[in-house]
ZADO-1210 file (C-alpha; in nm, 4 decimals, padded with zeros to 6 digits):
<atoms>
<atom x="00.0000" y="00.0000" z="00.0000" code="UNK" pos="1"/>
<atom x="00.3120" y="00.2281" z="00.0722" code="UNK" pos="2"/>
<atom x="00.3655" y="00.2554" z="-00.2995" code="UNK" pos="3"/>
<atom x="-00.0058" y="00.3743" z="-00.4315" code="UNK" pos="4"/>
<atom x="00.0525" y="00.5598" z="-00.1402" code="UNK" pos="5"/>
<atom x="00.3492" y="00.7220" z="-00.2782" code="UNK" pos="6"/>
<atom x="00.2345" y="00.7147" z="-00.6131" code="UNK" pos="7"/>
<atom x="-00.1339" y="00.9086" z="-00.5730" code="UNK" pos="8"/>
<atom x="00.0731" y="01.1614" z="-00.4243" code="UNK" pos="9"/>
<atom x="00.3258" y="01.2099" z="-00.7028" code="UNK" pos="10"/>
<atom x="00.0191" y="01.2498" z="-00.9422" code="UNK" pos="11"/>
<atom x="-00.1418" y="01.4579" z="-00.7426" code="UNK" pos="12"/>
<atom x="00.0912" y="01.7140" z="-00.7643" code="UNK" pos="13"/>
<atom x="00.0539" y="01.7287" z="-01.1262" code="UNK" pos="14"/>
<atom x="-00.3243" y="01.7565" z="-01.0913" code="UNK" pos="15"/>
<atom x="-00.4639" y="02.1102" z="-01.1376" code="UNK" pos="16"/>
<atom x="-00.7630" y="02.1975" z="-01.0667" code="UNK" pos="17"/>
<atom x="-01.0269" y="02.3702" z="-01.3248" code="UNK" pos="18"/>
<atom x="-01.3170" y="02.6343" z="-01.3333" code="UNK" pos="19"/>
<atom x="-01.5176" y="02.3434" z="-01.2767" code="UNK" pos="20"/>
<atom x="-01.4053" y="02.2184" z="-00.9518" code="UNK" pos="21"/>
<atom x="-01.3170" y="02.6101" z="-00.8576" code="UNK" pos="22"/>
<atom x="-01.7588" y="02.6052" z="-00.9319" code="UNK" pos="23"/>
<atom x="-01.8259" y="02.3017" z="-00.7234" code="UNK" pos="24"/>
<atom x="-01.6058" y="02.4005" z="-00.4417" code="UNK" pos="25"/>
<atom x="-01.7505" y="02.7390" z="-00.3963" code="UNK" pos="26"/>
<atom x="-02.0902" y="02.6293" z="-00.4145" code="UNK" pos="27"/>
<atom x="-01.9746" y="02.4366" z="-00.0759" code="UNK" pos="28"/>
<atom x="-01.8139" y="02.7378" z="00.1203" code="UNK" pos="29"/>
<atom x="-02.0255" y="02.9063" z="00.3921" code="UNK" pos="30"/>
<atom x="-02.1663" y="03.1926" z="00.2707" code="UNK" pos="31"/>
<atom x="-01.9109" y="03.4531" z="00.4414" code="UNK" pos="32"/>
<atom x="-01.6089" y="03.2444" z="00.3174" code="UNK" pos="33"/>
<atom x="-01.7317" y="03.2219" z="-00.0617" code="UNK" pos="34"/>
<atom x="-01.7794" y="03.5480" z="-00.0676" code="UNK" pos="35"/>
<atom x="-01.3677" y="03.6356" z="00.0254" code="UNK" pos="36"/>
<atom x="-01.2813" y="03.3141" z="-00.2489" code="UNK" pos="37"/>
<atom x="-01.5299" y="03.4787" z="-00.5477" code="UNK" pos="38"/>
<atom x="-01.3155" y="03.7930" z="-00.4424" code="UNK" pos="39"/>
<atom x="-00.9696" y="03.6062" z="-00.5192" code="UNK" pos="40"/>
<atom x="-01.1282" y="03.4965" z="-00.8438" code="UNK" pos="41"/>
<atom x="-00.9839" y="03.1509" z="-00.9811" code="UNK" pos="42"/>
<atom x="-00.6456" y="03.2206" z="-01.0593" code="UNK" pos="43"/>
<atom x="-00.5718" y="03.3468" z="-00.6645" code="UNK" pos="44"/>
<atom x="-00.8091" y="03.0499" z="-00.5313" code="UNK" pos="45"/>
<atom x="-00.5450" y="02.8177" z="-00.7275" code="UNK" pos="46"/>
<atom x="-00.2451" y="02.8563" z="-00.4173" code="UNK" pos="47"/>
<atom x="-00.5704" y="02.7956" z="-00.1309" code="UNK" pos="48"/>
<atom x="-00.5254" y="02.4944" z="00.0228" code="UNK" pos="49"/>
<atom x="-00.8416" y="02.3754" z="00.0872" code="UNK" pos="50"/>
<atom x="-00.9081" y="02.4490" z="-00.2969" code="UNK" pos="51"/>
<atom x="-00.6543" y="02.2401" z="-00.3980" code="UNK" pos="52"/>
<atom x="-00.7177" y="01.9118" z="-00.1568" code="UNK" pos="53"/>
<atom x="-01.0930" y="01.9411" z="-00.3356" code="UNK" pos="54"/>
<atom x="-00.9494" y="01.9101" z="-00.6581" code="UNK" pos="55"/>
<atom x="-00.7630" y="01.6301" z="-00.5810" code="UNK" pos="56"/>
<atom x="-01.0181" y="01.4696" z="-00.3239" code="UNK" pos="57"/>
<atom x="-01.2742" y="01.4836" z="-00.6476" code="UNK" pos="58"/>
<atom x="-01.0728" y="01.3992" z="-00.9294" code="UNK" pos="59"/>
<atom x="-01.1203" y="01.0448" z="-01.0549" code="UNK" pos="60"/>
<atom x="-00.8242" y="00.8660" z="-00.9892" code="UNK" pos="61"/>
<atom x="-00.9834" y="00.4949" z="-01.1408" code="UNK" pos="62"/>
<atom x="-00.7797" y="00.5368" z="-01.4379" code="UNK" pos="63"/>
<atom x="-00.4987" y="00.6270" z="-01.2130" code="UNK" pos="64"/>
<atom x="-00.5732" y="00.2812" z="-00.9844" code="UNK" pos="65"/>
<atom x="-00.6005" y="00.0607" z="-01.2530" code="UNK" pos="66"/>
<atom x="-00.2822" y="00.0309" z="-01.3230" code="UNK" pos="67"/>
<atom x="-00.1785" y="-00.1765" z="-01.0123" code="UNK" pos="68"/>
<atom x="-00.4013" y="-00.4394" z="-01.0011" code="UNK" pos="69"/>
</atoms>
């Protein structure tokens, strides 16, 4: 497990999230919070952590998976 474990991470710093995700996360900030992020606009949201562990946490690593069966 140490090596998918080691692995996910590598790719996951390659990962970058998109409008999309920047959408879906937003959607999921309380109000007060969203407000500051639709401030920052995508490209300053990019560097915010909790942005970037929700692209990762919702990208679909299956493809990613697959190849360690």
């Amino acid at each position: 497990m140490g090596n998918i474990s080691y692995r996910y991470h590598h790719e996951a710093r390659e990962y970058s999230p998109d409008l999309e995700d920047y959408q879906e996360w937003l959607e999921g900030l309380p109000e007060n919070v969203r407000r500051g992020m639709e401030q920052l606009g995508f490209e300053g949201c990019r560097s915010v952590l909790s942005f970037t562990r929700y692209g990762v946490a919702t990208f679909d690593w299956r493809p990613f998976l697959g190849r360690f069966k």
